[in-house]
VEXDREN-2710 file (C-alpha; in Angstrom, 1 decimal):
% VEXDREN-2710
k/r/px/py/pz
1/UNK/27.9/-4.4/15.8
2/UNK/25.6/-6.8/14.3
3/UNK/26.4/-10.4/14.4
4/UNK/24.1/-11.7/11.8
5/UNK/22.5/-8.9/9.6
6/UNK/20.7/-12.1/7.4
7/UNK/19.1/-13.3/10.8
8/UNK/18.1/-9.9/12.0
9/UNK/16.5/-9.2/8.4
10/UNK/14.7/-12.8/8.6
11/UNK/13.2/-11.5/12.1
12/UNK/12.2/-8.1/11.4
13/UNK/9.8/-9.1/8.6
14/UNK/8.5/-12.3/10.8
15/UNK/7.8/-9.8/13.6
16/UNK/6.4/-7.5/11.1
17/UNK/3.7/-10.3/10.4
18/UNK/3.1/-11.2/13.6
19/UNK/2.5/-7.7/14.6
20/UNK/0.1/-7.5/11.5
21/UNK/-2.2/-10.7/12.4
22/UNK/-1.9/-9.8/16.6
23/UNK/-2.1/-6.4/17.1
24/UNK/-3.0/-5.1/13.6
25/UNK/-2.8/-0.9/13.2
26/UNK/-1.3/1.2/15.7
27/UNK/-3.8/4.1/17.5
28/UNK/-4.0/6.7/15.7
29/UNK/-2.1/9.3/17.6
30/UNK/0.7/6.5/17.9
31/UNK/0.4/5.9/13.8
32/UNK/3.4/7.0/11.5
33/UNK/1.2/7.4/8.4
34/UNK/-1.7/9.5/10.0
35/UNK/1.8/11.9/11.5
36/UNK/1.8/12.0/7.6
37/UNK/-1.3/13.1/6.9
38/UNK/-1.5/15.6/9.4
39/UNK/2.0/17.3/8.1
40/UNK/0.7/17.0/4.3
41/UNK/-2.7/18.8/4.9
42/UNK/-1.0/21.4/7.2
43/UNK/1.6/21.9/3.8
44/UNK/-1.5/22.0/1.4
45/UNK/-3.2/24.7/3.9
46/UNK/-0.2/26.7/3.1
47/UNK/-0.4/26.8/-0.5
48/UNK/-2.5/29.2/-2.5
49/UNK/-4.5/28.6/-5.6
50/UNK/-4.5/30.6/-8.5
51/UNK/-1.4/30.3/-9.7
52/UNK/-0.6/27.4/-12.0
53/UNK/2.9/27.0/-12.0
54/UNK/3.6/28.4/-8.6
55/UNK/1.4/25.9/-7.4
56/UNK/3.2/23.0/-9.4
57/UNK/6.3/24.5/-7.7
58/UNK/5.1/24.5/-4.3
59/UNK/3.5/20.9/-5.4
60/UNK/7.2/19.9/-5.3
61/UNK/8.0/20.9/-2.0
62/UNK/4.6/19.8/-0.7
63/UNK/6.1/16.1/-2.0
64/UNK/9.7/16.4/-0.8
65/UNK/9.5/18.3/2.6
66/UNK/7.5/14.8/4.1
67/UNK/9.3/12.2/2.3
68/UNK/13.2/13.9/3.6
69/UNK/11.4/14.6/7.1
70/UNK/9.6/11.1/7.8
71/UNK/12.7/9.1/5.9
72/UNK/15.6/10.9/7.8
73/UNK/13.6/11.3/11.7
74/UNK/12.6/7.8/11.7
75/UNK/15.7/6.6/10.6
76/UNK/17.4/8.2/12.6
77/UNK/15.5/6.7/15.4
78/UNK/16.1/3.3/14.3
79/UNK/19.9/4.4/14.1
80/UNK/19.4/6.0/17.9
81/UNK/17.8/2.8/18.9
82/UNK/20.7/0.6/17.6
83/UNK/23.3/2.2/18.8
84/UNK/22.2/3.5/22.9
85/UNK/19.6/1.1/23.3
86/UNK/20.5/-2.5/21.8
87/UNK/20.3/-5.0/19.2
88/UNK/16.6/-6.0/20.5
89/UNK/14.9/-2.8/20.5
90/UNK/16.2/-1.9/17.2
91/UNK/14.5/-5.1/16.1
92/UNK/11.7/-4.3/17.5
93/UNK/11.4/-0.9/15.8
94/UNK/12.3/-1.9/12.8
95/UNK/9.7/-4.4/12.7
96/UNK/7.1/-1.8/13.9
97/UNK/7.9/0.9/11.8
98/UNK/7.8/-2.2/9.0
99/UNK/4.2/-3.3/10.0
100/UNK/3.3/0.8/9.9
101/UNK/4.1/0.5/5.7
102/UNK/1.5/-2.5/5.2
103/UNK/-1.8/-3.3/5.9
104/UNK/-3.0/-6.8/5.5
105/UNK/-5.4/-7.5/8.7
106/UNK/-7.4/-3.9/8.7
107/UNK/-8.4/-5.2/4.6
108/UNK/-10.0/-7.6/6.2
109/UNK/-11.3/-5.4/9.1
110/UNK/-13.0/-3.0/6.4
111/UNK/-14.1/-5.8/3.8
112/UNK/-15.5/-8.4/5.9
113/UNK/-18.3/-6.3/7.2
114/UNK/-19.4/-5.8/3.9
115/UNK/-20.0/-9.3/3.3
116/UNK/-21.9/-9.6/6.8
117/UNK/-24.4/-7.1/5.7
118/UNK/-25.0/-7.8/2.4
119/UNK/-25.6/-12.0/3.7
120/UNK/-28.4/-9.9/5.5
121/UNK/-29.5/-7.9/2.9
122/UNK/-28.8/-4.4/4.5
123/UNK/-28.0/-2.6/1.6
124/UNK/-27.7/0.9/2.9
125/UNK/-24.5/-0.3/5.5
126/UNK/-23.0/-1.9/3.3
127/UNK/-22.9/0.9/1.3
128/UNK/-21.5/2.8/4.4
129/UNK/-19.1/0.6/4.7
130/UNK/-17.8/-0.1/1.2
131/UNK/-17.7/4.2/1.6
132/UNK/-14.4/3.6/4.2
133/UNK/-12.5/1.7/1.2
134/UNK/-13.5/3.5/-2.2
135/UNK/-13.8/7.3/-3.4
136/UNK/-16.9/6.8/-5.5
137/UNK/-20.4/8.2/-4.8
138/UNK/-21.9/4.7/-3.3
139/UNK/-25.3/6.2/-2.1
140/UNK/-26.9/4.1/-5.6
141/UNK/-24.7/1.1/-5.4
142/UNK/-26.4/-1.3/-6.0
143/UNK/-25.9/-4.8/-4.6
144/UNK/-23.7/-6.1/-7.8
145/UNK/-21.7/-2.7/-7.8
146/UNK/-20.8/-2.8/-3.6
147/UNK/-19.3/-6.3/-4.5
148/UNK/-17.5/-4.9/-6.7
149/UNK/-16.1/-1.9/-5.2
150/UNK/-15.2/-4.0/-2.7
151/UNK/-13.3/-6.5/-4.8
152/UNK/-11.5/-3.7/-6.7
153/UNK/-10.0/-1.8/-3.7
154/UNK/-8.7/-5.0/-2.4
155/UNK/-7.1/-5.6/-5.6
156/UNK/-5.7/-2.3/-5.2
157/UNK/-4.4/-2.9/-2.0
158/UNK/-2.6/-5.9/-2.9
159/UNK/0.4/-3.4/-4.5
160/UNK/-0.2/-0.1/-2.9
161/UNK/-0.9/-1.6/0.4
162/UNK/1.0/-4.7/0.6
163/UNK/3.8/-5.4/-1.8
164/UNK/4.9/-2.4/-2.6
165/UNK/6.2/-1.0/0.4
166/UNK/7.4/-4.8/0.9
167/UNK/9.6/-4.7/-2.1
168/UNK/11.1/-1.4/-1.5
169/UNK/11.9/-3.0/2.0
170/UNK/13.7/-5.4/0.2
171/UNK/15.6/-2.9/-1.9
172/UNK/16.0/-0.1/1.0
173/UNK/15.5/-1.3/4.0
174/UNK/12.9/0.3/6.5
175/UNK/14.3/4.0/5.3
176/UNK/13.2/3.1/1.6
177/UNK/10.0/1.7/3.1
178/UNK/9.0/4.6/4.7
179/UNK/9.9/6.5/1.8
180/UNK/7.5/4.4/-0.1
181/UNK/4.5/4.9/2.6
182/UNK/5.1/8.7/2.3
183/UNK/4.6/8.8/-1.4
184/UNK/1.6/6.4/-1.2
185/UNK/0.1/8.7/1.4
186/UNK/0.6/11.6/-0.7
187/UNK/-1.2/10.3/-3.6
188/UNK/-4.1/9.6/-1.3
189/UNK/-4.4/13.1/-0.2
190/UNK/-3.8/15.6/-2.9
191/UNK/-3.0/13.3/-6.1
192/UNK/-6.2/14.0/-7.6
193/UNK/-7.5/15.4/-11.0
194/UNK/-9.5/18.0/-10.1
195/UNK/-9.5/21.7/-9.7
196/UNK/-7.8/21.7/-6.0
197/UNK/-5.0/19.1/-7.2
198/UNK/-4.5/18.8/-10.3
199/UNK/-1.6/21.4/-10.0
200/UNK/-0.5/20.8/-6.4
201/UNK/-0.5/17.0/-6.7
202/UNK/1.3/16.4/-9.9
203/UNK/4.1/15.8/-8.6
204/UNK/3.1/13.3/-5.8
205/UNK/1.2/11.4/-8.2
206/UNK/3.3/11.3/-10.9
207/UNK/6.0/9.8/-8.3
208/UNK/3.3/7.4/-7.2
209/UNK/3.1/6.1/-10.7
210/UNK/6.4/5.8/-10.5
211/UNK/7.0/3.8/-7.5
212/UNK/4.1/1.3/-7.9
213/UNK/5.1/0.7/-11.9
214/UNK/6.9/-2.4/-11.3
215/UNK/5.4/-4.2/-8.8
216/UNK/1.9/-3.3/-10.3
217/UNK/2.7/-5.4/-13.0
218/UNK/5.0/-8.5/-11.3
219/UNK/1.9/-8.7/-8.6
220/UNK/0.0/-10.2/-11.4
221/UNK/2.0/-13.2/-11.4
222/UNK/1.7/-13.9/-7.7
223/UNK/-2.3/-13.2/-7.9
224/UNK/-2.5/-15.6/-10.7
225/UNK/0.0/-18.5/-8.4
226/UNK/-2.4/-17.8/-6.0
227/UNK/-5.4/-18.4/-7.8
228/UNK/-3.5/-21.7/-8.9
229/UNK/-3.6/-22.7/-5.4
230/UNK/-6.8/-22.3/-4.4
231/UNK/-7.9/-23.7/-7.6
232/UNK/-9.3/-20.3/-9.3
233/UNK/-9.1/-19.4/-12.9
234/UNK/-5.7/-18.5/-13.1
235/UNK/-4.9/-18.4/-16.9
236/UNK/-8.0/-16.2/-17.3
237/UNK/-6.3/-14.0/-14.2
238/UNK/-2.9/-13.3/-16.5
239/UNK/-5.0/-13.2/-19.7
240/UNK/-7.3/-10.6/-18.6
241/UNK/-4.5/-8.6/-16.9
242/UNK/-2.9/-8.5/-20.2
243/UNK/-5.9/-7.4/-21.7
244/UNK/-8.0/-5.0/-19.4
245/UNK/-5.2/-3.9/-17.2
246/UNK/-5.4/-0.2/-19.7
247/UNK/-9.1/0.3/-18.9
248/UNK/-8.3/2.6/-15.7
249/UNK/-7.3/5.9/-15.5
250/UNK/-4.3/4.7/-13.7
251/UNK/-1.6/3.4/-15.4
252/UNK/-0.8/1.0/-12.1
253/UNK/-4.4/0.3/-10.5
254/UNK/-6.3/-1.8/-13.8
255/UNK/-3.2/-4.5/-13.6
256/UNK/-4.2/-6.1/-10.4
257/UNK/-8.1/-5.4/-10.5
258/UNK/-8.4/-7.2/-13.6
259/UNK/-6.2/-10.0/-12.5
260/UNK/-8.5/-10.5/-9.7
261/UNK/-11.9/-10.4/-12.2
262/UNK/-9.5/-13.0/-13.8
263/UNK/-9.1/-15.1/-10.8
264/UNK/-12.3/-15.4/-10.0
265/UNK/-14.1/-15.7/-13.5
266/UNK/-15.9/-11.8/-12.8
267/UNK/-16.8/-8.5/-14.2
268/UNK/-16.1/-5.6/-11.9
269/UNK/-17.2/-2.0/-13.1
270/UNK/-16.8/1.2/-11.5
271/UNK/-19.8/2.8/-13.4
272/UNK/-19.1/5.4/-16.3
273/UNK/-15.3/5.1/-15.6
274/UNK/-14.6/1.2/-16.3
275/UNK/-16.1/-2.5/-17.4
276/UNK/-13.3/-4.9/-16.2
277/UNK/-13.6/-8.9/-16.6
278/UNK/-15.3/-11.1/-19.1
279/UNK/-17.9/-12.6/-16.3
280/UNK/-20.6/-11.4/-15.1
281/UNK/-20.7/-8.3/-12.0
282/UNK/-20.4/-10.7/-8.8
283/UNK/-24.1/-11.2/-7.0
284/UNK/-22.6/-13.4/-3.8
285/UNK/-20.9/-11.0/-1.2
286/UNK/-18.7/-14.8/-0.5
287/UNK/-16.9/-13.4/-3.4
288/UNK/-15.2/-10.5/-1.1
289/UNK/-13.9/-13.7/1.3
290/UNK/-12.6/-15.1/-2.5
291/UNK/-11.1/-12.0/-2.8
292/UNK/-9.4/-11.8/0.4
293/UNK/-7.7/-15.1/0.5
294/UNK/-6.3/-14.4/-2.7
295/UNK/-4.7/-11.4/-1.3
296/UNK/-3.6/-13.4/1.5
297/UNK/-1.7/-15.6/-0.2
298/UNK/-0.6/-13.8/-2.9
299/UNK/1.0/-11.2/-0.6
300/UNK/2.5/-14.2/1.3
301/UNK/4.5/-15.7/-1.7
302/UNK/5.0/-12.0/-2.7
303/UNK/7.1/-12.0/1.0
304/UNK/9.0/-15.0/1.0
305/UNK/9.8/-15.7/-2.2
306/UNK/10.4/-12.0/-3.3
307/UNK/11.2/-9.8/-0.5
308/UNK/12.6/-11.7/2.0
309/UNK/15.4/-12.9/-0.4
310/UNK/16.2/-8.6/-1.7
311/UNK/15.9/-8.2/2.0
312/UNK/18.3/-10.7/3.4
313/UNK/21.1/-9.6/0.5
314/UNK/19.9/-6.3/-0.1
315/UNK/18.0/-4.3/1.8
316/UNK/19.6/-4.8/5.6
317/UNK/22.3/-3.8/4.2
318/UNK/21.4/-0.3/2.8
319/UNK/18.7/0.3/5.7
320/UNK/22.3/0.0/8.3
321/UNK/24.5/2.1/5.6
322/UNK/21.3/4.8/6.2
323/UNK/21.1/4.5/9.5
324/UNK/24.8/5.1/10.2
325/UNK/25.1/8.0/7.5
326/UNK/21.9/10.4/9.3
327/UNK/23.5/9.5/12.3
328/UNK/26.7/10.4/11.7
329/UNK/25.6/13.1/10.1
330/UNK/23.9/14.8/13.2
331/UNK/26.2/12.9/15.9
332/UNK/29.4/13.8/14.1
333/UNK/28.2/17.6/14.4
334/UNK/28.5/17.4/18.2
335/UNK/31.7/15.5/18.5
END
C-alpha cells in the first residue's frame, strides 16, 4: 500500500522532467507512441474506401480499438509493477510512461538546427529541417516563412505536446495521459481533410478538438506570464490571442500561435491558409531560441502551478483506482 500517494505524485512528474532534459525520447522500438503508430496504420490498411458511412463507422473503431488497448495494457503494467515488483519500479514506470506523453527536449532537438543553418545562410537545410516539424510544402520557403514555420509548430507544441497530456495527468493519472497521447497520435495520422481521411478520421479528430479545447485556450495565459518574465510583449501576446486565435482551420491550433506572434511583437503566416500577428514575418532565425524559451517556461509554470497541484489531489488518485480496477478485472478472473 502506498504510504504517501501526494509524495509519489510529487516524484513521478520530477522524474518525468529529469528523464525529459537527461535522456530525452526513448528508441524507437522501445517508444509507446511509435507502438501507436504502427497499430493505427495497420487499422487504416484494413479499412476500405468507397464507402462514406462505412468508413465513418470503421473511423470509430479505428479511434477506440488503440485508445482501450494502449490505456488498459499499460495500465495494467503499471498496476503489475505496483503490486509484484514494488513501490520503486512502479515509480519509475510511471514516470517513464509520463515522459513518453510530452516532448519538451526533442522541440528543441528539431528547432535548434534550424536556427544553426539559417545563421549560415543554408537555405535549402533548413528547409529540410523545418520539413521534420511542419506538413506544408517548404521546397519555396523562403527565409522569413522557415522562421515562421518554425515558430508556429512550437507554438503548437506547447498544448498538443506539452500541457495537454500534462493536464490530463493531473485529472487521470498516467492512464488518462496515455489516453490523451493516443488521441493526439491519431490526429496526426489520419485526422486530415482530404480524400483518404476526411471520412476515416472524423472521428479522431473531432475528439482531438475535443481534448485540446481547454487547455488551448488557458495556455495562452501561461505564454503571456512567460512573456512577462522574460520581458516580451505580453499584453500584445493575450490581445492578439483574443483576436487572431480564429484565423486557423483549427479551432485549437490559432490560440497559442498567435499568442506567441504576440509575445514576441511578430507576424507568422502559413501562406494562402493564414496571416497571424500585427509585426512584421520574423527575418532573425534568434527568434526560434525566443520562441523556445518561451515554451520552456511557460510549460514550466503550466507544471507546477497547474498540474502538479490536480496531480497531487486528483490525478494519483484516479490513476491507483485504474490501476486496481484492470487488475482486478483480469487477476480476479484467475482467482
Amino acid at each position: 500500500m502506498l504510504n504517501s500517494q501526494m509524495e509519489y505524485a510529487i516524484l513521478i512528474v520530477l522524474l518525468a522532467l529529469l528523464f525529459d532534459t537527461v535522456l530525452g525520447e526513448p528508441p524507437h522500438p522501445l517508444h509507446p507512441v511509435v507502438w501507436m503508430g504502427g497499430l493505427i496504420a495497420f487499422l487504416d490498411r484494413k479499412i476500405p474506401r468507397g464507402n462514406e458511412k462505412l468508413e465513418k463507422i470503421l473511423g470509430v473503431f479505428l479511434g477506440m480499438i488503440p485508445i482501450f488497448l494502449f490505456t488498459f495494457t499499460l495500465t495494467l503494467l503499471l498496476a503489475i509493477a505496483r503490486k509484484h515488483i514494488g513501490t520503486v519500479a512502479w515509480l519509475i514506470a510511471s514516470a517513464l510512461l509520463f515522459k513518453t506523453t510530452f516532448a519538451v527536449k526533442s522541440m528543441h532537438q528539431h528547432a535548434l538546427p534550424i536556427l544553426e543553418y539559417l545563421s549560415k545562410g543554408d537555405i535549402e537545410n533548413a528547409r529540410k529541417r523545418v520539413a521534420m516539424m511542419v506538413s506544408r510544402n517548404v521546397k519555396s520557403l523562403d527565409r522569413e516563412h522557415i522562421i515562421s514555420a518554425a515558430i508556429e509548430s512550437i507554438s503548437e507544441n506547447i498544448v498538443d505536446g506539452i500541457t495537454s497530456p500534462c493536464f490530463f495527468l493531473g485529472i487521470g493519472g498516467i492512464p488518462i495521459a496515455i489516453t490523451y497521447r493516443v488521441i493526439n497520435t491519431l490526429d496526426a495520422m489520419v485526422g486530415y481533410q482530404n480524400n483518404k481521411y476526411k471520412n476515416v478520421g472524423w472521428f479522431s479528430a473531432k475528439l482531438d478538438d475535443l481534448a485540446n479545447w481547454f487547455t488551448a485556450r488557458f495556455t495562452v495565459f501561461f505564454i503571456a506570464l512567460a512573456a512577462l518574465l522574460l520581458r516580451k510583449n505580453w499584453r500584445l501576446s493575450i490581445r492578439v490571442a483574443m483576436q487572431h486565435h480564429g484565423r486557423t482551420r483549427s479551432p485549437n491550433s490559432g490560440w497559442p500561435i498567435a499568442a506567441m506572434a504576440g509575445a514576441l511583437n511578430i507576424k507568422l503566416e502559413k501562406i494562402n491558409q493564414y496571416v497571424i500577428g500585427e509585426g512584421m514575418l520574423p527575418r532573425d532565425p534568434q527568434m526560434i531560441q525566443e520562441a523556445l524559451k518561451i515554451m520552456k517556461i511557460s510549460s514550466l509554470l503550466f507544471l507546477f502551478f497547474t498540474v502538479l497541484p490536480l496531480y497531487i489531489f486528483l490525478g494519483i488518485h484516479v490513476q491507483l483506482i485504474l490501476e486496481n480496477f484492470f487488475y482486478d478485472l483480469i487477476w480476479g478472473a484467475y482467482t
